[in-house]
C-alpha positions in Angstrom: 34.8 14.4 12.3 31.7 13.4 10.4 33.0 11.9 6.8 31.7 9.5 4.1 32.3 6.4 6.3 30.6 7.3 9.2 27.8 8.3 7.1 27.9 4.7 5.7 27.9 3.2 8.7 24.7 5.6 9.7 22.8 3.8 6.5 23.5 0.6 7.7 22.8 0.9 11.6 19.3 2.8 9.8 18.8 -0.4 7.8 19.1 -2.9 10.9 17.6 -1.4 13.4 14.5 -0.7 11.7 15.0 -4.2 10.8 15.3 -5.6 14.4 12.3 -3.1 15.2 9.8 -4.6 12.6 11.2 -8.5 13.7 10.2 -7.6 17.1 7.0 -6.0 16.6 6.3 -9.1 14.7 7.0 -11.7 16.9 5.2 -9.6 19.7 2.3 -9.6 17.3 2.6 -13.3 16.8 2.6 -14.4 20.5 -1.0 -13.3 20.6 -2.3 -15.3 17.7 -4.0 -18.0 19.6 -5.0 -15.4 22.2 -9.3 -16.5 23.4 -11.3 -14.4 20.8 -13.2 -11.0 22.4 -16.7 -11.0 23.5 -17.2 -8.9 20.8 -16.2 -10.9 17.8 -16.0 -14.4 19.5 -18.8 -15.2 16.9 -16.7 -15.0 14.0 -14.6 -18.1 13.9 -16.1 -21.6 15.3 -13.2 -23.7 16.1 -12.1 -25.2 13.1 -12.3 -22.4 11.4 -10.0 -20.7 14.4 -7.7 -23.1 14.3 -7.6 -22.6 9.8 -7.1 -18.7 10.9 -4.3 -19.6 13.7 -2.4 -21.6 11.2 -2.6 -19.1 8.3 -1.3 -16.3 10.4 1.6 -18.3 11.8 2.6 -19.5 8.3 2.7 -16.4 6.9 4.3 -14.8 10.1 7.5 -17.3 9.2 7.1 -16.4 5.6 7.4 -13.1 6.2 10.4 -13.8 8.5 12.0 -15.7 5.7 11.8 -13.1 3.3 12.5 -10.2 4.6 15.8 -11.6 6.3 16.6 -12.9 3.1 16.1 -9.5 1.9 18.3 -7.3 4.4 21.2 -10.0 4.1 20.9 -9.5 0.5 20.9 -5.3 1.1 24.1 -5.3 3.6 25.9 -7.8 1.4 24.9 -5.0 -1.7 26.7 -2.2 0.5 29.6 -3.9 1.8 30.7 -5.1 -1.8 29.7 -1.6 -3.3 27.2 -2.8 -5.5 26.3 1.1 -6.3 29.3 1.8 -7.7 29.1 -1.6 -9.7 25.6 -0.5 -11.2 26.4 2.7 -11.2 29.9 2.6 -13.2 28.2 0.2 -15.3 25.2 2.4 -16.5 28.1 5.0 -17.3 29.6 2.5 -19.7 27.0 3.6 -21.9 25.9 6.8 -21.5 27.5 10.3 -20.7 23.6 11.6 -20.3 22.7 12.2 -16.2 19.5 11.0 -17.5 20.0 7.9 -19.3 22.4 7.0 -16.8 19.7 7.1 -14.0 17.6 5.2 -15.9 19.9 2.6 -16.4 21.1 2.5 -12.7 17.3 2.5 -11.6 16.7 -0.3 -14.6 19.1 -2.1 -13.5 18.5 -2.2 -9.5 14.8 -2.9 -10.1 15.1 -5.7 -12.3 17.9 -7.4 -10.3 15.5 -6.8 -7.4 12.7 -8.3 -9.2 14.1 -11.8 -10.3 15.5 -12.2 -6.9 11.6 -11.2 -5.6 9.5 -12.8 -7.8 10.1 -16.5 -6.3 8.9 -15.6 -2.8 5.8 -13.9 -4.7 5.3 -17.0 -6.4 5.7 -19.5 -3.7 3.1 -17.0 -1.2 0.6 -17.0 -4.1 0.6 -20.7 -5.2 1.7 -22.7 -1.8 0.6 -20.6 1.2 -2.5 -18.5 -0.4 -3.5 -22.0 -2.2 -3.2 -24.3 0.4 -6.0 -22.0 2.7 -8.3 -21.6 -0.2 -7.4 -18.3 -1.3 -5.8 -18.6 -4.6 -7.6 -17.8 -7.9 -4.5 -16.6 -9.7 -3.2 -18.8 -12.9 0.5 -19.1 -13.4 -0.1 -17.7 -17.4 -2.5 -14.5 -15.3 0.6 -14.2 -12.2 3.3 -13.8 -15.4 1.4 -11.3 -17.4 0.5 -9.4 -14.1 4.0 -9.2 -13.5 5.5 -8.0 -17.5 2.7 -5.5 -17.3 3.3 -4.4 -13.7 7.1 -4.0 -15.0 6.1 -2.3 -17.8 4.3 0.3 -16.4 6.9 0.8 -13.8 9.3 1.5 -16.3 7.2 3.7 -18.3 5.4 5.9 -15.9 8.6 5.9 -13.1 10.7 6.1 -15.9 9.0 9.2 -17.2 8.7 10.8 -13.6 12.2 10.1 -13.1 13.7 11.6 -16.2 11.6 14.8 -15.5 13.2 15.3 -12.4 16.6 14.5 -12.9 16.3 17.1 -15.8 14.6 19.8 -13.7 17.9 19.3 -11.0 20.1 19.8 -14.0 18.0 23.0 -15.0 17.3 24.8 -11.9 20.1 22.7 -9.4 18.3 22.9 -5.8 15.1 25.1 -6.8 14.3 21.2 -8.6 12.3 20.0 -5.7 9.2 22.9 -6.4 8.9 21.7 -10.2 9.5 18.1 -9.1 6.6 19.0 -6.2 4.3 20.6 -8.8 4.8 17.3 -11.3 4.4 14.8 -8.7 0.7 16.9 -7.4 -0.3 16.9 -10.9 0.3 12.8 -11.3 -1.4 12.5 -7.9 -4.4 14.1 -9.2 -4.1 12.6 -12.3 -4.6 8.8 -10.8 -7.0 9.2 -8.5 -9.0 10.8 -10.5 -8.3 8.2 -13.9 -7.2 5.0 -12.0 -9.8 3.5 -12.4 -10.8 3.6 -15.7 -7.2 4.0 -17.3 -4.9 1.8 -15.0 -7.5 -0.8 -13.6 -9.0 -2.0 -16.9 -5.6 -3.5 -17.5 -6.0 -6.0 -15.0 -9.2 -6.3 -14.4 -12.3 -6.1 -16.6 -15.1 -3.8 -14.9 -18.8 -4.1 -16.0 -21.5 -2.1 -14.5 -23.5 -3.3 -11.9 -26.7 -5.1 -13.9 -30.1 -3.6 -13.2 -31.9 -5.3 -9.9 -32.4 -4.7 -6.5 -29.1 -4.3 -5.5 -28.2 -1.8 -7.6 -31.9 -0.4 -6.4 -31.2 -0.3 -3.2 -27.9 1.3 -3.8 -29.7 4.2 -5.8 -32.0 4.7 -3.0 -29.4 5.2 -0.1 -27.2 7.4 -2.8 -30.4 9.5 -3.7 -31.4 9.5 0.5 -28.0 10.8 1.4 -27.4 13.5 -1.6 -24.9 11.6 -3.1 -24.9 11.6 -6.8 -24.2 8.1 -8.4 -24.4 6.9 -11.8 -21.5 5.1 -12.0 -21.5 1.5 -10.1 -18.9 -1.2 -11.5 -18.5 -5.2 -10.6 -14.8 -6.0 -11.0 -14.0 -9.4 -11.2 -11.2 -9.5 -8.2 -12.3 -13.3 -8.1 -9.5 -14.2 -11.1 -6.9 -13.6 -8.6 -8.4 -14.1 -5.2 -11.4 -14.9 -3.1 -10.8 -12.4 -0.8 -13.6 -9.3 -1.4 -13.3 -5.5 -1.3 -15.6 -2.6 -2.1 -13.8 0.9 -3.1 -14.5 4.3 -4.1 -12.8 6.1 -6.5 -12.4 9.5 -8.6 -14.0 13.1 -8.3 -16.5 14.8 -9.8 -17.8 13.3 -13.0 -14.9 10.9 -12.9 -16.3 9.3 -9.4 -17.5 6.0 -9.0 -18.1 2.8 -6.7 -16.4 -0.5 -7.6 -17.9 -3.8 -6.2 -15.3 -6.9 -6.4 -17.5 -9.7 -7.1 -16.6 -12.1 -4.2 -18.1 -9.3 -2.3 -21.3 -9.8 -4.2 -21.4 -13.4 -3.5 -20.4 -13.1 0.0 -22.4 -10.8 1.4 -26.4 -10.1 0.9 -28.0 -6.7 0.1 -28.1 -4.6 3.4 -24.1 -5.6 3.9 -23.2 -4.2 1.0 -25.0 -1.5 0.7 -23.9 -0.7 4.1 -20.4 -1.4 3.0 -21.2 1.2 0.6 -22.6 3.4 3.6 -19.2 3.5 4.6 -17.3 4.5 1.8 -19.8 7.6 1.0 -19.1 8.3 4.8 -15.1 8.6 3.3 -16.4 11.0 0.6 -19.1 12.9 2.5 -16.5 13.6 5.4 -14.1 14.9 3.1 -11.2 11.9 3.8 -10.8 11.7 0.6 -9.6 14.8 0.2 -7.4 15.1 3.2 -5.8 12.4 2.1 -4.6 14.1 -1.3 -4.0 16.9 0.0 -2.0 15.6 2.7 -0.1 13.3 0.4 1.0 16.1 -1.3 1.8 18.2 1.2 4.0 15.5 3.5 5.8 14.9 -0.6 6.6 18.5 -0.7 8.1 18.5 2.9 10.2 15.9 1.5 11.6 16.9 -1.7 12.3 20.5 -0.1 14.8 18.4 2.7 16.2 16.1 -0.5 17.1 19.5 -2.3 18.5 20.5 1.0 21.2 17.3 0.9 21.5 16.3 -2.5 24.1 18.4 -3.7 26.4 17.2 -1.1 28.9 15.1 -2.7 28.7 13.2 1.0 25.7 11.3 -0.1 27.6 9.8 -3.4 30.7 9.5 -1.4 29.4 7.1 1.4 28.5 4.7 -1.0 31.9 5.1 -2.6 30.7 6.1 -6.1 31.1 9.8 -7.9 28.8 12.4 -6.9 25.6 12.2 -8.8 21.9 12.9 -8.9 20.7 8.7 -8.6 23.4 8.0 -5.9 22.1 11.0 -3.5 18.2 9.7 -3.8 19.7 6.4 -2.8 21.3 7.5 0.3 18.8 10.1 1.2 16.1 7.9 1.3 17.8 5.5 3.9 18.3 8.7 5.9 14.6 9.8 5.5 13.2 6.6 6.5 12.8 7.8 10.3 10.8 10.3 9.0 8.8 8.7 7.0 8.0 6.1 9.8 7.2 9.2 11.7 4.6 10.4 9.2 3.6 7.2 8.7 2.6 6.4 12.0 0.4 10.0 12.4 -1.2 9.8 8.8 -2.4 5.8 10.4 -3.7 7.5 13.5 -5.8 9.8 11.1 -6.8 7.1 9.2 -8.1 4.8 11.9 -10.1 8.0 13.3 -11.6 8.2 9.8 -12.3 5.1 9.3 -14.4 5.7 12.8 -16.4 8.5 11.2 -17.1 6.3 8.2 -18.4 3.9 10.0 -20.7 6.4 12.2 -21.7 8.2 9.3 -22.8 3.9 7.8 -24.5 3.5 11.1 -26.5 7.0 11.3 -27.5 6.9 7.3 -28.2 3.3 7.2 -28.0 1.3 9.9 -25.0 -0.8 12.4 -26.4 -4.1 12.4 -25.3 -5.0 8.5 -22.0 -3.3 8.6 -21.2 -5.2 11.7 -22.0 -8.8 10.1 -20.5 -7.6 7.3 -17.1 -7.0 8.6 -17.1 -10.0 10.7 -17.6 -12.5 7.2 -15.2 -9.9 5.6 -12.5 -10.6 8.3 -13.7 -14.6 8.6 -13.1 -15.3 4.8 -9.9 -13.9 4.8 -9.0 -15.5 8.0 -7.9 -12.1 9.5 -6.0 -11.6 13.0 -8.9 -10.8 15.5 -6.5 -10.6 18.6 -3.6 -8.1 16.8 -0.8 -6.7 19.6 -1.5 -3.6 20.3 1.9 -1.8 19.8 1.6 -4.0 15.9 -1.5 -2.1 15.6 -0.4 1.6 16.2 2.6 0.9 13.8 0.9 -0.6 11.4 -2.6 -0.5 11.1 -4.7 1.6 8.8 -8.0 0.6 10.3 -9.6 -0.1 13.4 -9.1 -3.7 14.7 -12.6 -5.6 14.2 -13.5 -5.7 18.0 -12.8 -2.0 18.2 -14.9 -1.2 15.2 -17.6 -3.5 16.7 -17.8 -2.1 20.3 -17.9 1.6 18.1 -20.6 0.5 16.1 -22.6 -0.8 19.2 -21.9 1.7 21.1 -23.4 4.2 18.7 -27.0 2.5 19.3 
């Protein structure tokens, strides 16, 4: 008979295999980092600078090892001592309210997670990221990123969360359509505001200064019918030497942000094909998708959560008293497949967008500065040119370099 400890034991077997899965994928992934460089991008690297990118991969490969066994010893030592019920019978000490109670329990969990976090963050940004070069960050700038990164977690998640822990005590199941409809309307919200309400508190953005960058940036925008007024440096090199290029917003709220190092790195025709590229995102309507789908796979799940969370099951297989915070926990263990699931198809779609991007850079603009572009992108960042490819359908988001390179060449 299916009971509470056999649905504990389900969380856990969840919890290590995925473990075991990622470990393997991993190591598989690892076995191929001194693999001979492709045709295609054996320009990249010379040797020393191979050998740089070999040792920076295999450091943080046993990082990565480190920590996250550290972490899942630290996660099935939490459930075998019934460290729920702990937090949980502690934020009841001081609060009758469901609310206040999830708050607390989610306070609590966070926090404890942080301080046991925050040394690994600080040993991979000041040992690992500044022994290869990468490390801009001061320890005064890594502190305040964190208080203000906790800070807005607590205000924003805490908001979110009271909201729909009060619209389950309202409506009981029917919570997960007012939950959808608030959790749409944030969605929105962000990437339409990010980045001019959430960004300028880490980052200061100034407009892009009159020249022939932002000339020839104008030109393509006004060639290609896309309106742009709004073109922003941010200055990413505080933090990090490693360069991006984004787009963000809709409508009147829509702009492009250079980091700086990008600037600096790259000459005109790279970034404005760079640039190519992301209007390719907008023109082909991935932005879009992308919303849309976000907030239709968040719907899917919050209609199964208001399927489950009212069984006392949930609460009961991590041995506290039925209750709202308990079920999310549990539910979410059980959702992970899922999620991988989702995961995995919404990366497919991305990699195939991030194709038509590239066409659309190559059609628009032209190949040849998009292709030399991502090559010094990937070289200063010392990125994995020779990726497993079962690593890459799991986790990737983009195209490996050789296979946007071959696309790119291809199209000529």
């Amino acid at each position: 008979m299916f009971n509470a400890q056999s649905l504990f034991y389900i969380l856990i077997a969840i919890i290590i295999v995925n473990f075991i899965f990622d470990k393997l994928l991993s190591f598989l992934n690892a076995k191929h980092f001194a693999d001979a460089l492709p045709e295609e991008v054996a320009d990249v690297y010379d040797e020393e600078e191979y050998n740089k990118s070999q040792l920076y991969k295999m450091e943080n490969f046993k990082f990565g090892s480190i920590t996250s066994t550290f972490s899942i010893i630290l996660t099935i030592t939490f459930f075998l001592l019934d460290g729920f019920r702990i937090v949980d019978e502690y934020a009841r000490s001081f609060s009758s309210n469901s609310i206040l109670i999830s708050l607390m329990f989610f306070g609590i969990i966070m926090i404890g997670s942080d301080i046991l976090t925050t040394p690994f963050s600080y040993y991979k940004t000041f040992v690992i990221e500044e022994k290869f070069g990468f490390n801009k960050t001061t320890k005064k700038l890594f502190w305040l990123d964190k208080l203000k990164g906790l800070l807005m977690t607590a205000f924003i998640g805490g908001a979110i969360l009271s909201l729909i822990v009060w619209f389950y005590n309202i409506t009981g199941i029917l919570f997960w359509v007012y939950t959808w409809v608030l959790i749409a309307v944030v969605t929105l919200f962000m990437n339409m505001f990010y980045s001019t309400l959430i960004v300028p508190l880490f980052n200061k953005q100034t407009p892009l200064e009159d020249g022939g960058l932002k000339s020839q940036i104008e030109t393509f925008a006004s060639k290609v019918g896309f309106k742009l007024d709004k073109i922003f440096v941010i200055d990413g090199s505080k933090r990090s030497t490693k360069a991006n290029a984004y787009f963000a917003g809709f409508g009147k709220t829509k702009r492009i942000v250079l980091y700086d190092t990008l600037i600096n790195d790259l000459n005109t025709d790279e970034i404005v094909a760079v640039l190519a590229h992301e209007v390719g995102h907008y023109k082909r309507k991935h932005t879009i998708f992308n919303l849309i789908a976000s907030i239709i796979l968040t719907g899917l799940t919050l209609f199964i959560l208001s399927l489950l969370i009212s069984n006392p099951l949930l609460s009961e297989a991590l041995n506290t008293q039925h209750s709202f915070h308990i079920g999310l926990i549990a539910f979410g263990i059980l959702y992970s497949p899922i999620s991988e699931i989702t995961g995995l198809i919404m990366n497919y779609i991305s990699r195939i967008f991030e194709y038509q991007a590239d066409n659309y850079a190559k059609e628009h603009f032209a190949s040849e500065p998009l292709i030399t572009s991502l090559k010094k992108l990937s070289k200063n960042s010392l990125s994995n040119l020779t990726p497993h490819k079962a690593y890459v359908f799991m986790h990737y988001s983009h195209p490996t370099l050789r296979e946007r390179v071959v696309n790119l060449m291809d199209k000529n």
